[in-house]
C-alpha positions in Angstrom: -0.3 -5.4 24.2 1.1 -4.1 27.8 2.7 -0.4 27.6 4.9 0.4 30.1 5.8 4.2 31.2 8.1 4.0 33.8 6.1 1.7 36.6 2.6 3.0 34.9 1.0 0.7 32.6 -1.8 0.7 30.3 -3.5 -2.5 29.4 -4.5 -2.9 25.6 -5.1 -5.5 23.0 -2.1 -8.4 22.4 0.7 -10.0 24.2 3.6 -7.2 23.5 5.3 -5.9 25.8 6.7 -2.4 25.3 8.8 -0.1 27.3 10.3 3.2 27.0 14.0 3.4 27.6 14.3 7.6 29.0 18.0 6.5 29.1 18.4 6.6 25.3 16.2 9.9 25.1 17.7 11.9 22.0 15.8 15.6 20.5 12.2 14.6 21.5 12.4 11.0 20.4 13.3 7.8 21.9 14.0 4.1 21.8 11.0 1.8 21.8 12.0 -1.5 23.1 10.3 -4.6 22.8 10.9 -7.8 25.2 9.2 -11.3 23.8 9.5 -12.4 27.3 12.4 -14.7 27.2 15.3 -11.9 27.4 15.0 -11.5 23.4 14.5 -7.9 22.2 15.0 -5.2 19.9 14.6 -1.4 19.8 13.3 0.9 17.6 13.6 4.5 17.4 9.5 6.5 17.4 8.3 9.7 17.6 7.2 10.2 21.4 3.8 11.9 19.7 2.9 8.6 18.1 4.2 6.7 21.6 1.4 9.8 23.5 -1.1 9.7 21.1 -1.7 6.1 21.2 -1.5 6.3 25.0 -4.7 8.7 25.0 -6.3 7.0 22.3 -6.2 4.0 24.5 -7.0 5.9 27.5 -10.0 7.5 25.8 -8.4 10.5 26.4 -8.3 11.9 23.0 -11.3 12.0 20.4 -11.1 10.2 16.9 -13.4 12.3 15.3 -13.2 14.5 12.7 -9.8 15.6 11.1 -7.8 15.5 14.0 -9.0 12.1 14.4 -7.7 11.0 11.0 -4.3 12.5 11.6 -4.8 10.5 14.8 -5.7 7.4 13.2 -2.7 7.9 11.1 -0.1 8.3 13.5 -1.5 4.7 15.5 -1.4 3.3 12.3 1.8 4.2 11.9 2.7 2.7 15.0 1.0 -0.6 14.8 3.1 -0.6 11.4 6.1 -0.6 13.6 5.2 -3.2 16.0 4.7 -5.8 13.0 7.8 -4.8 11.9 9.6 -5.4 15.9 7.5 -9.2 15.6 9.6 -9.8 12.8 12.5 -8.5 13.4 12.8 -10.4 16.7 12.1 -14.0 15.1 15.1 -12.8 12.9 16.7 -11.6 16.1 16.5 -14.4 18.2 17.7 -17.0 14.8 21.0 -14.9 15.1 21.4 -15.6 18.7 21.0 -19.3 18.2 23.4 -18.8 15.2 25.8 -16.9 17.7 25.7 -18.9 20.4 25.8 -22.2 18.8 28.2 -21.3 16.4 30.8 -18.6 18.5 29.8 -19.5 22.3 29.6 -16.2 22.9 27.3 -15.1 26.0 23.2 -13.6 24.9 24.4 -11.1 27.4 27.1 -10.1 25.3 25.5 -10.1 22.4 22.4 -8.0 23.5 24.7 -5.6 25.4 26.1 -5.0 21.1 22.9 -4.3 19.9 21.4 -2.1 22.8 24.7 0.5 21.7 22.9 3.1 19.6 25.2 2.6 16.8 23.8 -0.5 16.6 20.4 0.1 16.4 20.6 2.8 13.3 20.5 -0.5 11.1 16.5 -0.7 12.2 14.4 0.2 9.5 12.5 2.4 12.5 15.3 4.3 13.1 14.0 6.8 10.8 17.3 6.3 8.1 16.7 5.3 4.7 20.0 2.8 5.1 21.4 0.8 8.2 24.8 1.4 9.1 26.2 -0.8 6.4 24.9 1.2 3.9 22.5 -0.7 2.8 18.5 0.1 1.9 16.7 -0.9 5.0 13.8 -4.0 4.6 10.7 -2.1 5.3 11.4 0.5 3.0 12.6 -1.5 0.4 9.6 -3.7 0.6 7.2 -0.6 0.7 8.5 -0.1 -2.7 6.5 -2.1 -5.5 7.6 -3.0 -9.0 4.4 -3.0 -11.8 4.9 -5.1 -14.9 2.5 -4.5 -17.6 2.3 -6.6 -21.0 3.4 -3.0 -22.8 5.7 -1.3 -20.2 7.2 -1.9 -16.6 7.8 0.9 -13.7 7.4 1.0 -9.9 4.9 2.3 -7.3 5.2 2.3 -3.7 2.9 2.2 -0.9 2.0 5.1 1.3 -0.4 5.8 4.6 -2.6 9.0 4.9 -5.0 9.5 7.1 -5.9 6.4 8.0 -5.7 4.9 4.4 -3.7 2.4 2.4 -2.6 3.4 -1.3 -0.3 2.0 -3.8 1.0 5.7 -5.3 2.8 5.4 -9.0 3.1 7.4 -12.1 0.0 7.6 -14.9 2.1 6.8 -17.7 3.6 4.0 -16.1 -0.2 2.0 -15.8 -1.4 3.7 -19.4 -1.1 2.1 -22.6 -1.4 -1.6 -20.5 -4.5 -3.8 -21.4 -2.9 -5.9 -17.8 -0.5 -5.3 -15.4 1.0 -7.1 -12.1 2.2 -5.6 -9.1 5.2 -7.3 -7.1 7.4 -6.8 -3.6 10.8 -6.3 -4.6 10.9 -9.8 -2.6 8.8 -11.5 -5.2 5.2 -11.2 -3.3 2.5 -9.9 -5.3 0.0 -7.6 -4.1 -3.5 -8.5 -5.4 -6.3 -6.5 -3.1 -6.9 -3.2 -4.8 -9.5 -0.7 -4.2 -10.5 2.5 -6.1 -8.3 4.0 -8.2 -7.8 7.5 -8.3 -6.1 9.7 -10.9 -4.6 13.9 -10.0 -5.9 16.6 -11.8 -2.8 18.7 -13.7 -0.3 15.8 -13.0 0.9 12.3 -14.0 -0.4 10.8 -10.6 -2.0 8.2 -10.0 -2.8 6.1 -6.9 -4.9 2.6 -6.3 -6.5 1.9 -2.4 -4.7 -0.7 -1.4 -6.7 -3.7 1.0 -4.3 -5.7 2.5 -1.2 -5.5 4.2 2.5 -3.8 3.3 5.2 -1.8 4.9 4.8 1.6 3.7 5.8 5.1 3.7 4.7 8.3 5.3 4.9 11.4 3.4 7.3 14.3 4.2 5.1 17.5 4.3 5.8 21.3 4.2 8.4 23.5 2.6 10.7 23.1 5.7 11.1 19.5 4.4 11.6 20.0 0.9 14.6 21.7 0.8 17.2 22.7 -2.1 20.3 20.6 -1.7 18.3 17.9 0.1 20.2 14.3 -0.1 17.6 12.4 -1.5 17.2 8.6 -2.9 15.1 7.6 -5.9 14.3 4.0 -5.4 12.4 1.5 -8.1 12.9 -0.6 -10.8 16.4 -0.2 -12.5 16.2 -0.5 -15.9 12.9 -2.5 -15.8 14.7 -5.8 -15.4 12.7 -6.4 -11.8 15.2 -5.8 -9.0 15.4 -2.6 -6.9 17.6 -0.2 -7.7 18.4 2.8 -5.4 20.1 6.1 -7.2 21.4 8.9 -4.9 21.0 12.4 -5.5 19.7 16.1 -4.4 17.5 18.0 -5.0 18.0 20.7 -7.3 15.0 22.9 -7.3 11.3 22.6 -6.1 7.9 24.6 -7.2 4.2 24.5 -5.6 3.9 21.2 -7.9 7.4 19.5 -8.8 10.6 18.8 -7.2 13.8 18.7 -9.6 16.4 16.2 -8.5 19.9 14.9 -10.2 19.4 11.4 -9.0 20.2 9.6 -12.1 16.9 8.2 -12.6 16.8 5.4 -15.4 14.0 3.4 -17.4 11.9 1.2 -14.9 12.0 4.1 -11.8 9.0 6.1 -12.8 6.4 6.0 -10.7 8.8 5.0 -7.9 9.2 7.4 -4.8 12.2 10.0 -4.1 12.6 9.5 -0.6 14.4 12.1 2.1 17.5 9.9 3.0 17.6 11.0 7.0 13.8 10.9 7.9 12.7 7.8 5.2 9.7 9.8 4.5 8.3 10.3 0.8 8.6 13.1 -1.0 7.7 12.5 -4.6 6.8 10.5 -7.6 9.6 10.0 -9.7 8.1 11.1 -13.6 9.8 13.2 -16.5 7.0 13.9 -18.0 5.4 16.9 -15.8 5.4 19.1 -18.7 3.2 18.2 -21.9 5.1 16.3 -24.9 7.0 18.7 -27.7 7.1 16.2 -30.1 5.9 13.1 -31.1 8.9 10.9 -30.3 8.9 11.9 -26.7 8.4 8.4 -25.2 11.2 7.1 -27.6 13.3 10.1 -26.0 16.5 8.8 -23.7 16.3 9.4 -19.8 19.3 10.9 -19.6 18.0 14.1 -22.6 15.6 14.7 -19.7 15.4 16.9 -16.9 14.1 14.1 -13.7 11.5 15.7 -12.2 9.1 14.5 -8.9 5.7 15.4 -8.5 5.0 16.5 -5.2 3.4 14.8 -2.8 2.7 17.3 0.5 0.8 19.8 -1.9 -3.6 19.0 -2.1 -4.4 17.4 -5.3 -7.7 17.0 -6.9 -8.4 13.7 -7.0 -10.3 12.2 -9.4 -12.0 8.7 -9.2 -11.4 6.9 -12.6 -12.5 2.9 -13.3 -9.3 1.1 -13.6 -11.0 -0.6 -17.0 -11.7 2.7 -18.2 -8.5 4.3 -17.8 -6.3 1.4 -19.5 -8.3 1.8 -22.5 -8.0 5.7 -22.6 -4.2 4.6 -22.4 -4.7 1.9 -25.3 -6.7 4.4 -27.5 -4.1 7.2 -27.4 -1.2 5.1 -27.2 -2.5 3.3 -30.6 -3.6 6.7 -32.4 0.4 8.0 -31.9 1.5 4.6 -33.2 -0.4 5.5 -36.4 0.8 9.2 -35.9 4.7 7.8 -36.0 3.9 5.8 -38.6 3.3 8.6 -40.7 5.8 10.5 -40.2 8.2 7.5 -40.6 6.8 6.9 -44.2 7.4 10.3 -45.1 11.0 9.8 -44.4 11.4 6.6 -46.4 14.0 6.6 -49.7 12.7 3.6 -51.0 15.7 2.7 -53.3 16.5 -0.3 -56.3 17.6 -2.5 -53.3 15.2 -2.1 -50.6 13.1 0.4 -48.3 15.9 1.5 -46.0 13.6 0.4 -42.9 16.8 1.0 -40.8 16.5 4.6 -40.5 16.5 6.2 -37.8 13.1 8.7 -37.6 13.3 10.2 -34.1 14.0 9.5 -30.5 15.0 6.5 -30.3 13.0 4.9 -33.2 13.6 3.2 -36.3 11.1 2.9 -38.9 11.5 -1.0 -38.6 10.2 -0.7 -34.8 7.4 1.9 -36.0 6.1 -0.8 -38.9 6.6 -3.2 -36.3 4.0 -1.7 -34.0 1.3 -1.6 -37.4 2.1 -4.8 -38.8 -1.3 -5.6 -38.6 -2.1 -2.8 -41.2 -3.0 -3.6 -44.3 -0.2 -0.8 -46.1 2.6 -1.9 -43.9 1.7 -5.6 -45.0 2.2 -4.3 -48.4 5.4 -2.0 -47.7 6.7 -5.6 -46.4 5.8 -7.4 -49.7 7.5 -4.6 -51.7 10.8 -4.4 -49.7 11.1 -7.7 -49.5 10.4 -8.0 -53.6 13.3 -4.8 -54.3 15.5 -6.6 -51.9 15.4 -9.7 -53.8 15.4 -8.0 -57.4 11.7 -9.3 -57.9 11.0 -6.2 -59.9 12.6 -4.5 -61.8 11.8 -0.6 -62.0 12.8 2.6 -63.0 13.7 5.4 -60.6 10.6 7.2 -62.2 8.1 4.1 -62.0 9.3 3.5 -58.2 8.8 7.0 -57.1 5.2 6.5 -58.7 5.0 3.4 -56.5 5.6 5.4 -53.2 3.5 8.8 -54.3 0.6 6.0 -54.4 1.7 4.3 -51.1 1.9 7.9 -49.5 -1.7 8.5 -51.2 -2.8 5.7 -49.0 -1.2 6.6 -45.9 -2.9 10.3 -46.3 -6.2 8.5 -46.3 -5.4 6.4 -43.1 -4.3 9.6 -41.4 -7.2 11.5 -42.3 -9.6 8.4 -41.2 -9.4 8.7 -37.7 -8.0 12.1 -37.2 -10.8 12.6 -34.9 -10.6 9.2 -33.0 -9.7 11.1 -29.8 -12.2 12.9 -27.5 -10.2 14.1 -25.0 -13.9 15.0 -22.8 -14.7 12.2 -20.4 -11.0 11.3 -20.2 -9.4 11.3 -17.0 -7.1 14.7 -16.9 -3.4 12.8 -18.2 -5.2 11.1 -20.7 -7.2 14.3 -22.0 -3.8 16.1 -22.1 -2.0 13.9 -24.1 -5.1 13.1 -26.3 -5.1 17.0 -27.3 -1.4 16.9 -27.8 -1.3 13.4 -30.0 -4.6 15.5 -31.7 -2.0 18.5 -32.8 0.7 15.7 -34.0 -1.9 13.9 -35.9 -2.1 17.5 -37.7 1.1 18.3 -38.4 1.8 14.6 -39.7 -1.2 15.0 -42.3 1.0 18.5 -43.7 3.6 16.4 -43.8 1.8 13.6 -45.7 0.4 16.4 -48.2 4.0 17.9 -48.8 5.5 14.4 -49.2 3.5 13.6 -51.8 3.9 17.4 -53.6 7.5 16.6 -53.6 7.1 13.2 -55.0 5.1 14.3 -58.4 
């Protein structure tokens, strides 16, 4: 790669050529333009401290030890990001003028002289805007953003450089509770070399080293960025049906942890990044459950009963290396012991009647007791509460109100026992911190579900 400064150049590694346009100087940063040697180019807009630090760093100016050296590091990443991104953007630059020339005989020379206007060049992804000028979400940003598919829930993630590493950043709950999961471009690419994954202590964080290549974001740090009133974008997965969906807001609050935002945020976003519209830089992870659950049915609970909170990003976590294995089955282990928890409380509720079981009621959130016996049809006493529905339904038996509410005092007998069984399944020690906080919580609802078992079957005598 040849960098020009004025008529001084500096010989590096590659076959780009890059110059620095002082015409198009603008508040301490300025075009970076890229010629592919035939009269083809594009610019894009960098910081000149990147542009300078990679000029000393090549000059052996400038150290790259210590932690200086991985801000450094950081910053040349950042660059060499954006020269991958200038390769491609002039193969897709010079298929247009082919198109336009072919198609319009109009002059290159005309053409260029369009896209060397600034105007023009705000639709680069570089340009530091989260949209090009026709509104739209700009490539490399939309491809930093990832969309995870597990074989119990879907969400998004989104990759991020710091200091000189790679990660793929997302939401806890979002990978918990999954035996599997895949992780997919919002192109259709899928991502496959992961690292060490790493959970935050006293937040639903989680991020996974990430070993090969991706556009990505940078982080917006410091109070002066995260401001009240901010424009902001929540980007990921719209309602978990795969496609990338981009929901506008601002932000309505912030703390040393979490950043409030009204961007209607909707199933299949947590875990995906809210995103300062002007710079493009990442400012949290989109999650609504920062604070710990009230009540059983809060997963069943809609998005929009929620306040949509972020968890901050520019603020030093403590994290905490977790095997991936390990982690999903924390997830599994807790996620089963509240299935058994809300099935509890959903046979308490029960009115078992001449004609049925009214499995169609509603128990909480969003459930129904049909979606809760559902999730334990593998239980031996939902098998049977199937059986006896189905037999009440079709007038099989024939009982008295008296001899059915014996039936169901004896069916609620049974349920005590599977409550009390493994009431102390969970250990929240060893568990990585989100897991060990919801394991203490799903402990307390276990509790309460077992007094309400014991008056349930009181009332029933």
């Amino acid at each position: 790669m040849l960098i020009q400064l004025g008529i001084k150049q500096i010989q590096v590694k590659g076959g780009v050529v890059l110059t620095v346009d002082f015409a198009n100087l603008e508040s301490g940063r300025f075009w970076l333009c890229k010629s592919s040697g035939d009269g083809h180019y594009s610019k894009y807009q960098v910081s000149m401290r990147i542009y300078l630090l990679n000029m000393l760093v090549c000059c052996g100016l400038l150290s790259m030890n210590g932690v200086v050296g991985q801000e450094v590091r950081s910053e040349v990443d950042e660059l060499r990001n954006e020269i991958a991104i200038l390769k491609r953007e002039n193969r897709e630059l010079k298929a247009m003028l082919t198109r336009e020339t072919a198609d319009g005989n109009r002059p290159e020379a005309a053409i260029l002289s369009e896209l060397d206007a600034p105007s023009a060049m705000k639709t680069n992804p570089a340009a530091g805007a989260l949209f090009d000028a026709t509104g739209k979400l700009s490539k490399s940003y939309a491809d930093a953003v990832l969309i995870i598919e597990g074989d119990q829930s879907v969400g998004t993630g989104f990759v991020v450089k710091d200091l000189g590493k790679t990660y793929l950043y997302t939401a806890a709950h979002v990978l918990s509770g999954n035996s599997r999961f895949t992780i997919k471009t919002s192109s259709g690419g899928r991502l496959s070399k992961f690292g060490k994954m790493e959970t935050a202590v006293g937040a639903d964080l989680a991020r996974i080293e990430l070993l090969e290549e991706s556009p990505w974001f940078k982080i917006g740090k410091g109070d002066e960025v995260v401001q009240i009133n901010l424009d902001i974008a929540a980007l990921g997965n719209g309602g978990g049906a795969g496609v990338m969906a981009v929901e506008l807001g601002k932000i309505l609050g912030t703390s040393g942890d979490n950043i409030e935002v009204d961007a209607k945020i909707i199933q299949g976003n947590s875990g995906g990044p809210v995103v300062d519209v002007k710079t493009g830089k990442v400012l949290g992870v989109a999650t609504h459950l920062t604070a710990a659950k009230k009540d059983i049915w809060a997963e069943g609970t809609r998005q929009g009963e929620v306040r949509r909170f972020a968890c901050r990003l520019d603020r030093d976590w403590n994290w905490k290396p977790v095997v991936i294995g390990k982690f999903l089955a924390e997830g599994k282990l807790v996620a089963d012991f509240d299935n058994v928890t809300r099935l509890c409380y959903a046979i308490t509720m029960l009115e078992p009647g001449s004609s049925g079981m009214r499995f169609d009621l509603e128990v909480g959130g969003n459930y129904s007791a049909a979606q809760i016996f559902e999730a334990n049809k593998k239980l031996p006493l939902v098998q049977d509460l199937y059986q006896m529905n189905r037999d009440l339904a079709a007038k099989k038996i024939a009982v008295s109100a008296m001899d059915l509410r014996k039936r169901f005092r004896s069916t609620i007998a049974r349920t005590q026992v599977l409550a009390n069984a493994d009431e102390n399944a969970l250990d929240p020690g060893g568990m990585s911190w989100f897991h060990a906080k919801n394991a203490e919580d799903s402990v307390k609802f276990r509790r309460a579900a077992i007094e309400r078992l014991n008056e349930r079957y009181e009332e029933l005598k």
